[in-house]
Structures are given as C-alpha cells and as structure tokens.
C-alpha positions in Angstrom: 28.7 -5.0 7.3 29.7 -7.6 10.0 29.3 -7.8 13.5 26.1 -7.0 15.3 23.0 -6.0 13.5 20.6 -7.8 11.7 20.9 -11.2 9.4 19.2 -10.6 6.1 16.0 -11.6 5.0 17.4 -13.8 2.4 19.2 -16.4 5.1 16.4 -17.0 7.2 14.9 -18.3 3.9 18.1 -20.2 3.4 16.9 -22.0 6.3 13.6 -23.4 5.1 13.5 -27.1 3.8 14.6 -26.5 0.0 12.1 -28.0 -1.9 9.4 -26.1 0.1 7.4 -24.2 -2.5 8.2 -20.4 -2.0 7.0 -18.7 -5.3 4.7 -19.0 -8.0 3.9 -16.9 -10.7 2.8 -17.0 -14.7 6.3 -18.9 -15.1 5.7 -21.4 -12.6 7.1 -22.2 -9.3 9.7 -21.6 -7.7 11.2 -23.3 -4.0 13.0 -22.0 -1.4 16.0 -23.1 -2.7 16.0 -22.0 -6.1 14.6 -18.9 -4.6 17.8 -18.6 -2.3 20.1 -19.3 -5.2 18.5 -16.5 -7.5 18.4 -14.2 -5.3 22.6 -14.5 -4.4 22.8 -14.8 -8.5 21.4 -11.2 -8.9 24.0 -10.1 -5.6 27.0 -11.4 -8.0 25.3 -10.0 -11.2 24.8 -6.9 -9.9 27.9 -6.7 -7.6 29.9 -7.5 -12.0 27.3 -4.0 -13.1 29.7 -2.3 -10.6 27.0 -1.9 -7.6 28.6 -1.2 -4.3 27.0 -0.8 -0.6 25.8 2.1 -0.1 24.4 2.7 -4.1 20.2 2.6 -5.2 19.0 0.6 -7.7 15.5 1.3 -9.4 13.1 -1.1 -10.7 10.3 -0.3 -13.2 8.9 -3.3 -13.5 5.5 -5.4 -13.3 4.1 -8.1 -10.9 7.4 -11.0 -11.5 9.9 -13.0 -9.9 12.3 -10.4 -9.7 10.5 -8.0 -8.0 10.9 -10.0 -4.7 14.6 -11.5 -6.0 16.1 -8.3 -6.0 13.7 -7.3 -2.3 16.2 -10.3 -1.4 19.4 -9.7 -3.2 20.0 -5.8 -2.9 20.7 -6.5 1.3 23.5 -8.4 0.6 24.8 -6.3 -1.0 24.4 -3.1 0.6 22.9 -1.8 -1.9 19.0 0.1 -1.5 16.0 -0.6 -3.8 13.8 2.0 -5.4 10.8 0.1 -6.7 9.3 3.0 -9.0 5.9 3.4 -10.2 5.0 1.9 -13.9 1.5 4.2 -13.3 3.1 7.1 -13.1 3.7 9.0 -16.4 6.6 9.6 -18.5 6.8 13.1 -17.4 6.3 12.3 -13.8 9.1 9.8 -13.7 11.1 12.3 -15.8 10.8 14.9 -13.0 10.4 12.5 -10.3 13.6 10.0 -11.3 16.8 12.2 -11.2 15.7 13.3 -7.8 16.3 9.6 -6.1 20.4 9.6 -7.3 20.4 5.9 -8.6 23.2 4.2 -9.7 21.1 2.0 -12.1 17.6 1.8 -13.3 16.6 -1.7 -14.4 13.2 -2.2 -16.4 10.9 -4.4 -18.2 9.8 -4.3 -21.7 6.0 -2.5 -21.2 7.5 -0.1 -19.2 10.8 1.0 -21.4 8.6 4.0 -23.0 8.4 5.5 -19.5 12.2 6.1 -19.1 12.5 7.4 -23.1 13.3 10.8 -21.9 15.6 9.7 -18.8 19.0 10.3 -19.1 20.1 8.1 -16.5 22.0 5.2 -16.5 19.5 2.2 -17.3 19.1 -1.5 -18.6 16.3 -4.0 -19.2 16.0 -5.6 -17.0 17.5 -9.2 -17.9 16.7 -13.4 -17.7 17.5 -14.5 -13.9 21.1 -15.0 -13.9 22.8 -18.1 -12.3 25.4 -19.1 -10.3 28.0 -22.3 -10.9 27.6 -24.6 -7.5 31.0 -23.3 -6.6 30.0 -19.8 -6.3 26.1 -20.5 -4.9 28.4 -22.7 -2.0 30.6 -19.7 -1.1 27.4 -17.3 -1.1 25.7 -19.3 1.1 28.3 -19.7 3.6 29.1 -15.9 3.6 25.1 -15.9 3.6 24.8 -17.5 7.0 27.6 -14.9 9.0 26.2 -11.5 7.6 24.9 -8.8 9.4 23.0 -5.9 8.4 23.4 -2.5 9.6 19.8 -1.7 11.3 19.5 1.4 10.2 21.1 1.2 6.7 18.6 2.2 4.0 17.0 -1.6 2.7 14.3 0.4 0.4 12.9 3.7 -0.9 9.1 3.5 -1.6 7.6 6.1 -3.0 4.5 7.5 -1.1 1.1 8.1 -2.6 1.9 11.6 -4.2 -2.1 13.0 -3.7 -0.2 16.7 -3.2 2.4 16.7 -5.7 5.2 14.5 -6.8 5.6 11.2 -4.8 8.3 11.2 -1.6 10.6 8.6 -1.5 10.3 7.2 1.9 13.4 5.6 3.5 13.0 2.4 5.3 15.7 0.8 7.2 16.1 -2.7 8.2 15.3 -2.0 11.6 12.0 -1.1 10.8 11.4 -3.7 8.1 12.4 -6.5 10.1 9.9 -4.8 13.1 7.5 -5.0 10.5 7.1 -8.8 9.5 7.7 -9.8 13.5 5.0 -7.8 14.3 3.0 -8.9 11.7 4.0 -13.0 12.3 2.7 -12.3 15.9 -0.3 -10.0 15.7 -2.1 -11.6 12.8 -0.7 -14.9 13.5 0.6 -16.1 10.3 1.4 -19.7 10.0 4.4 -21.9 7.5 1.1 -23.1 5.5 -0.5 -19.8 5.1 -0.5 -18.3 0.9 -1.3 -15.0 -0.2 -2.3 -13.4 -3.6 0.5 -10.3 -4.3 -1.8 -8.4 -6.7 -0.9 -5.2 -5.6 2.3 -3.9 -7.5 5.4 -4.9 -6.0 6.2 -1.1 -6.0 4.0 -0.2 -3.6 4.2 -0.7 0.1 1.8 -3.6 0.3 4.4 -5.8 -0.4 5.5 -5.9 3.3 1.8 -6.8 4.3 1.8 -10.2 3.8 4.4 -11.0 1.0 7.7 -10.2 2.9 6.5 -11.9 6.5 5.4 -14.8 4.9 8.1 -15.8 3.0 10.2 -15.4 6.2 8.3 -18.5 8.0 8.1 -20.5 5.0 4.8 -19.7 3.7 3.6 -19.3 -0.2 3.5 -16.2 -2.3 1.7 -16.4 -5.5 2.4 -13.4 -7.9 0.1 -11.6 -10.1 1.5 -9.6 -13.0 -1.8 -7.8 -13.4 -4.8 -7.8 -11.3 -8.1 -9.3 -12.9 -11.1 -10.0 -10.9 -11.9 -13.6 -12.5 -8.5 -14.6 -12.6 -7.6 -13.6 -8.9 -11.1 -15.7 -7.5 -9.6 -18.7 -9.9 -6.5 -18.4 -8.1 -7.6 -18.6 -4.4 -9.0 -22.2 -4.8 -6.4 -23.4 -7.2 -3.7 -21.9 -5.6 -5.4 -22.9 -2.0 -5.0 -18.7 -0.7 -5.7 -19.0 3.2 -4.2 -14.8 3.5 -5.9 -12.2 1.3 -5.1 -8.0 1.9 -6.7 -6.0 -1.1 -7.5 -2.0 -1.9 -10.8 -1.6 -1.6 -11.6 -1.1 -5.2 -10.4 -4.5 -5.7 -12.5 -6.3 -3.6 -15.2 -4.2 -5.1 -14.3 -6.1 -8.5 -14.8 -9.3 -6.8 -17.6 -8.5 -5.5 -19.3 -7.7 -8.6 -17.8 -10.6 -10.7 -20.1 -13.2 -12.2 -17.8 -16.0 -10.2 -17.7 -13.9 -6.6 -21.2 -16.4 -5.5 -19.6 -19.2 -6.6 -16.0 -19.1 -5.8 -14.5 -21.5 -2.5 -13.3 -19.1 -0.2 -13.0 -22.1 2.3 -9.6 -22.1 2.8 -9.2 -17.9 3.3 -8.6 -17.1 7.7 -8.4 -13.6 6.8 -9.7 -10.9 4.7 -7.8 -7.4 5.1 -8.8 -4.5 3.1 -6.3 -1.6 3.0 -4.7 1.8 0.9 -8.1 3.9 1.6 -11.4 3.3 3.9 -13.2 0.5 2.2 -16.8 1.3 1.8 -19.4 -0.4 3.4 -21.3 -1.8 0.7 -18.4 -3.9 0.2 -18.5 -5.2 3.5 -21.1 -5.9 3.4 -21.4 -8.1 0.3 -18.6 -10.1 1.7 -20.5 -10.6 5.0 -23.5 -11.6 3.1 -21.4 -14.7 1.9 -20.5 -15.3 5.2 -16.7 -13.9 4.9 -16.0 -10.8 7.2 -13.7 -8.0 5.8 -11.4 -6.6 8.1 -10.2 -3.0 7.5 -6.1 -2.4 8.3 -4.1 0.4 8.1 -0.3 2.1 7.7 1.7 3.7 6.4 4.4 3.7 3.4 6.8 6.2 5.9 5.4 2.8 9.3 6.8 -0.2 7.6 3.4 -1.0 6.2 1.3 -2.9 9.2 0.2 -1.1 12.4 -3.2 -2.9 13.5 -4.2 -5.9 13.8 -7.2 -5.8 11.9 -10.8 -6.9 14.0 -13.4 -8.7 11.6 -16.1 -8.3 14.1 -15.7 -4.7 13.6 -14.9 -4.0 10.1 -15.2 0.1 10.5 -12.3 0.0 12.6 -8.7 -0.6 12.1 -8.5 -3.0 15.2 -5.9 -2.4 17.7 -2.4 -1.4 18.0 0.2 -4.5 16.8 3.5 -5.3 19.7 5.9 -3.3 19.8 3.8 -0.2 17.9 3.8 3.2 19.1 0.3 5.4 18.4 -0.8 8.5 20.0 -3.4 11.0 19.4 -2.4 14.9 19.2 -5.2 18.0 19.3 -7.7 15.6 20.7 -11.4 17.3 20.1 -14.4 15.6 20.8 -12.1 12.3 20.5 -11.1 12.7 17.4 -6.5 13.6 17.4 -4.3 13.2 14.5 -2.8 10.1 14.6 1.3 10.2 15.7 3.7 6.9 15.5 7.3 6.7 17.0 9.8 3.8 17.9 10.9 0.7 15.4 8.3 1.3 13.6 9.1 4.4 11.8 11.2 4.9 8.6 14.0 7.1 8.4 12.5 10.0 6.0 12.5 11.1 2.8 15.4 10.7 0.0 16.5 14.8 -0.5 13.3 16.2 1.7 14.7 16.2 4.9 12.5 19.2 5.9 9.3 17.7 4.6 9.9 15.2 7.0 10.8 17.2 9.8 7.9 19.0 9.5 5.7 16.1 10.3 7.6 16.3 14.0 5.2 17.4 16.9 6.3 16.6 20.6 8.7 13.9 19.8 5.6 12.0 17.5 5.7 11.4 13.9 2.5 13.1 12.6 0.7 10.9 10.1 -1.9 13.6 8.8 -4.6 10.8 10.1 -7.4 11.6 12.3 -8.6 8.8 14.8 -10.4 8.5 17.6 -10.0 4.9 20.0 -13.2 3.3 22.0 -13.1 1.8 25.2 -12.0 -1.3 23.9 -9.0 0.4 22.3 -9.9 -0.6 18.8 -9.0 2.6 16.8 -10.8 4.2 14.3 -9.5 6.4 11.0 -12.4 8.8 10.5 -10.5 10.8 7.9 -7.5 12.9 6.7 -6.7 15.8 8.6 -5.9 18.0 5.4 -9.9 17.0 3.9 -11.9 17.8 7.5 -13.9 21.2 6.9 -15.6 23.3 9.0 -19.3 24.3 8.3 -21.2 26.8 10.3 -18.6 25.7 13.3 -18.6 22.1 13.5 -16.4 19.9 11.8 -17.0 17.6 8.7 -14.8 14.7 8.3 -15.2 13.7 4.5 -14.6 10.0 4.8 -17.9 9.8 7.4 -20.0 12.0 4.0 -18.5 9.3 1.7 -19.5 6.1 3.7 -23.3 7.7 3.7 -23.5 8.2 0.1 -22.0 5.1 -0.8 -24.7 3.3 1.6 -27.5 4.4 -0.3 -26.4 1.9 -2.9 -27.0 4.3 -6.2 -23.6 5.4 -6.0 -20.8 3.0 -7.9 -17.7 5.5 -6.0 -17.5 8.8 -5.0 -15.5 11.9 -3.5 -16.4 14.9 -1.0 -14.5 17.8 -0.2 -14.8 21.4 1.4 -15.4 24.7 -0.8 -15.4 28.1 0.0 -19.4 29.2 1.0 -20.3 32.9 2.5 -22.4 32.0 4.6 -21.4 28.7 6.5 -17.5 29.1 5.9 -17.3 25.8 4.0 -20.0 23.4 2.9 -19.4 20.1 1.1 -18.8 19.1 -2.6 -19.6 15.7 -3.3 -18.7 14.3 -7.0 -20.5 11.1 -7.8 -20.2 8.4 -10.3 -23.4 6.3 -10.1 -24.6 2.9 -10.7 -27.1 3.6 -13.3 -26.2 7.1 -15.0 -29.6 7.1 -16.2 -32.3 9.5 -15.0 -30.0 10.0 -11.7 -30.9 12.4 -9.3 -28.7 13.2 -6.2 -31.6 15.2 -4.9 -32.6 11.9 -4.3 -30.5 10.9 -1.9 -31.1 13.5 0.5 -33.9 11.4 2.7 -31.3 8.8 2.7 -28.2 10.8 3.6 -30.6 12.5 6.7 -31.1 9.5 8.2 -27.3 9.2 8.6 -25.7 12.5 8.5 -26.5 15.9 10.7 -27.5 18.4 8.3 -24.7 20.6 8.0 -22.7 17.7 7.1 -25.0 17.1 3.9 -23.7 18.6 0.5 -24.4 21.3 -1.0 -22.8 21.2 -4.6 -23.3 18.2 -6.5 -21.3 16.9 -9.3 -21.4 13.5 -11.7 -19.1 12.0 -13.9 -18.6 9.2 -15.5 -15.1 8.1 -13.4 -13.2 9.1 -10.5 -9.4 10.3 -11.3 -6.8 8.7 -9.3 -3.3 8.8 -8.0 0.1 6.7 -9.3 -1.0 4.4 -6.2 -4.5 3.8 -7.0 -6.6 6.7 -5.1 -8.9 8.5 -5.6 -7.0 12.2 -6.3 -9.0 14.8 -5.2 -6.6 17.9 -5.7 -7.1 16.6 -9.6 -11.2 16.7 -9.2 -10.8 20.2 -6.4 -8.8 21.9 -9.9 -12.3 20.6 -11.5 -14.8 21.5 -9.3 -14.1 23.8 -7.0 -15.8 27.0 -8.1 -13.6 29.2 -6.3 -10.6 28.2 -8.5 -10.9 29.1 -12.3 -10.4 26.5 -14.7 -10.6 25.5 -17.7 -11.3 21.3 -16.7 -14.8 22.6 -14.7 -17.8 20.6 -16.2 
C-alpha cells in the first residue's frame, strides 16, 4: 500500500498540535496526540489478533472512544470496518452477520446477548491498548509515508433496511476522503468548530461532521446514548458551534423543559437529517431565533451531498463541489434523484446485482424524488417506491405527512397508498396524536384542505399509540403496510 493514493485519515491528525483537544466523551478527554497514539496501538493490537489487509472487522458497540479509534486504525492496516447495528435484533444480526465474511467481530458488554447465537469468531471488545514510545516512534514515521489505495474498501455501513435485511454498503477511500473535503468547503467548517456525535457511530452520520472535523483539528464530543436534557447541557458546556440531528431528535429538544432556556449562542449551524424533518420542528427552533437547515445523502454517497440553506429549511440547499446530481423521468419537475463521480461508494458486500440494478443511463439511482427551483436549491419531495397514484395524479406521501403534522394535533405520523376500486389508490394515514383523548381525525380535514388538493386527502385513518421503526431510527412503514393495509390479511391489523 505504497506509492500514489491517498494518506490516511489518521496522519493528517498526526499533524495537529498534540495537546489540541480532539475527543471527549463519559471518560474524559482525549488530544490529538493521545488520539494518534491509540489509534496506531489498536493497528499493532489487531495486526498480533492476526488481521491482515484486505480482512473486515465488525464492531457492535455503543457511542465510545473506540468507535472512532478503530474509523482511524483499520486504514493502516488494510483492513475494512463493519460498524453493525446494536438496534437490530439477535435474529437479524444472526441472519444478517454471516453474510458480511468478517474475520473478527469485536463487542461491548450490552451488546454481547446479540451475538449469543453467532458462530463467528468474536471477542469483547477490550481496554485501549498501548504502545511502548519505541514502537509509537516507528508507527508514526511509517505513519507519515503511507498511502492508501483509493478505491480499497475503508468501511461497510449497513443501509437503513426499510425492505428487508440491511445492505452493506462499500465505501472506499476515494469517496470518504471526497466526502469531508467537500464538506470542509461547502459548509465551511473551521479548526474551532465542535459537534455533539449522538447518532450511533454505526450509522453513516458519522461522516457528517465527526470525520471532517477531526481532520482540521476541530472537537468531537461523544454521546454513548442520546438524552434530550443531557445533549442541551452539553452544547453550552461543551461550547457545540456544529449540530446535525434526525429529526425525532430535535423534536426531543424541542419539547424539553430546558429547550427555552438553554445557550445556543455558540451553534453556526443546525442540520437536520436521516428523514424530512417536519415543520412543526422548524418551526419551534425558528421561534427561538435558530433556523434549522434540512441536509440530505446517502449511506451508498459518502454521507453529505448539499449544502444545507437555513433560509429555506424545506429544501436540501444546493449541490456541494465536486457532487454529481441529476434528475431521471422528470414529470411535472419532479425526477428520481441519480448521483455519479467521487461521490459514490463501490456497492454492496455479496449483492452485486442489487446494486446494479440501481444503474440507469450511467447514473446511480437513489430511489429519491426531487425537483430543483430556479435558484438551484433542490427539493426531496418523497421516495419514489411510497408516491401513489389516485384517480390519475400522483401523491407524494412525504407532502400528506408535512400537512398533518402542521395541524399541530399530531405527535408523528405515516401515509401510504392502498388498493381502492374506484380511484386506483387512495391514502392511508396512521396517526399517533398529541392528546389521544377524544381525538378525531375527521377533524383535521378543514385543516388538511387548506393545504392539500383533495384527492391527496386520506381516506383510511388509523391511530396508535407509537410509530414502529427501522434498525436506523425510521419510521418502517412495510411493518405498519403488514398492519394496515386491508388488502393484505393479517393477523397484526387493529
């Protein structure tokens, strides 16, 4: 791995001052320089478990240190990270796990019951090793000649899984490194910027702010576990200036006891991300004064591919340098959303005709639909599998959701197409509202006209008390179709 390519992530840290704080978490804090010298500790300890380039190594693990060690480590030596899902279940890993070909699994303590019936080779995962100053001395100085192969494999994130088990999406160097320049230069992240990582380290948030951070020398403060009071403590004691959330996290804020009172002073930007965030959320960030931006990408895309616009938070903003976006099938403005270049992974682990299948006219289809205003700010106005068509016009879910949510008597919800005789397909909306009692979605209607043409109203209405959701935090709507739908017996209908 020498010669041209690409130098690791882990030596353009090595070139930050080392005292510069890099890392803090429930065990304190860590600088660049112990950070740098950790990281090469886990190459040698994993390089004596008998890792070689060109193996994958899996991590079950919470929100910790070595989450983003190991991010650092596994490049140098060849070897590929599988960060897996602690949400997932025991059976799901069990089916999902001997799939991915992993030459070791390494987990924490909570999550050793999820592997009980894995017969892979495994270990927990164990204290941060350490190097004598002989051997950090000779790491650093083979540190500072490497080069990476662009296109070897650096990670395998495992995609959403809303239609079955989750991929396991390949992402090489080439596209990583595209990632966090693109990022550093659209968003315009600074050395003294800090960012909250609440979302797991597993999922592909991670290279939102986290990773391009860290490369210029800014702060990363991990959270094991999100908690809504505990995250609003942290952004003034931890002086957060970066902040990229799912939207049902910022909801949490937004409805804490502390949200009025907490100093977001030091915060430049607020990104919300993972799923449209709904405008009730929005807008009780604007009404303290802090616009919400909306982003969006992809696990398969690196993770950024906007740079998001506060001024208009119902868009994703426009394209970042360097990315590649088209629309295909363009109807009334609306195309599915296609990516190409640096930007885009190298597929899936063992599905190579899943991801050839996504391949139209030399674009990578995203299963996004979009449409783009004057200004070229781009808008995602749903997925393409979840658009119906009633009575010959098409209904884009995501718009129905935004509606009902704006009312303000709905806490979250979910609308999908069903089968109808006489209009082809009319919606399904499934509701969990604010106050339960004496709710009445017939109640919404004169609200929802005002919004919504009428064939995009719906027809069937459901309420429960909680929405199911996906490994990766959304809202899983084959899970409440198997409930609902009435054209599909089951025994889970309500």
């Amino acid at each position: 791995m020498s010669g041209a390519g690409l130098a690791p992530l882990l030596a353009r840290l090595a070139s930050q001052p080392p005292e510069r704080p890099a890392l803090q978490s429930e065990s304190g804090q860590i600088s660049y320089g112990a950070l740098v010298e950790r990281s090469l500790a886990w190459v040698a300890w994993l390089r004596a478990q008998g890792l070689r380039e060109g193996d994958r190594l899996g991590l079950l693990a919470w929100n910790q240190p070595a989450c983003l060690e190991l991010m650092l480590a596994t490049p140098v030596l060849g070897v590929t990270l599988a960060p897996l899902n602690f949400r997932l279940s025991a059976a799901e890993l069990g089916s999902l796990l001997p799939t991915l070909d992993l030459a070791l699994c390494l987990y924490d303590e909570a999550c050793a019951p999820l592997l009980a019936g894995y017969p892979g080779p495994q270990q927990p995962l164990p204290p941060p090793p350490a190097l004598s100053r002989t051997e950090r001395d000779a790491a650093l100085a083979a540190l500072a000649t490497q080069r990476l192969d662009p296109e070897a494999i650096a990670l395998m994130l495992l995609t959403g899984g809303s239609t079955g088990l989750p991929k396991a999406a390949c992402l090489p160097h080439r596209q990583l490194a595209a990632n966090r320049e693109a990022t550093i230069a659209g968003w315009g992240l600074q050395p003294d910027d800090a960012v909250i990582q609440a979302t797991p380290c597993f999922h592909a948030a991670v290279n939102v702010l986290a990773l391009p951070l860290l490369q210029i020398g800014g702060r990363v403060v991990l959270m094991r576990q999100f908690e809504a009071g505990a995250y609003l403590r942290l952004l003034e004691t931890a002086a957060i200036t970066q902040v990229f959330l799912v939207p049902t996290m910022y909801q949490m804020l937004a409805e804490h006891a502390d949200f009025a009172r907490t100093d977001f002073r030091r915060v430049r930007r607020l990104v919300s991300g993972g799923a449209p965030c709904p405008a009730p959320v929005i807008e009780a960030f604007a009404a303290r004064g802090l616009p919400l931006a909306q982003g969006y990408g992809m696990t398969e895309a690196g993770v950024n591919l906007f740079q998001p616009d506060p001024d208009h938070p119902l868009s994703v903003g426009r394209p970042l340098p360097g990315v590649e976006l088209t629309r295909l099938a363009v109807e009334d403005g609306v195309g599915e959303l296609a990516v190409r270049g640096v930007m885009l992974g190298a597929g899936y682990h063992g599905r190579a005709a899943d991801w050839q299948a996504q391949w139209q006219d030399g674009w990578w289809k995203s299963g996004d639909l979009a449409r783009v205003d004057a200004a070229g700010r781009w808008t995602i106005v749903g997925r393409r599998k979840e658009m119906f068509i009633s009575g010959g016009e098409n209904v884009y879910p995501a718009e129905v959701e935004a509606a009902l949510l704006a009312t303000g008597a709905v806490r979250e919800c979910a609308v999908f197409g069903v089968a109808d005789a006489r209009w082809g397909e009319v919606g399904l909306a499934v509701l969990v509202p604010r106050e339960p009692e004496g709710f009445d979605p017939q109640a919404l209607l004169p609200a929802l006209r005002s919004r919504l043409a009428g064939y995009k109203l719906p027809r069937h209405w459901h309420r429960c008390e909680a929405l199911p959701r996906t490994g990766a935090g959304k809202i899983d709507k084959p899970a409440l179709r198997r409930r609902y739908d009435p054209s599909l017996p089951s025994p889970e209908k309500a």
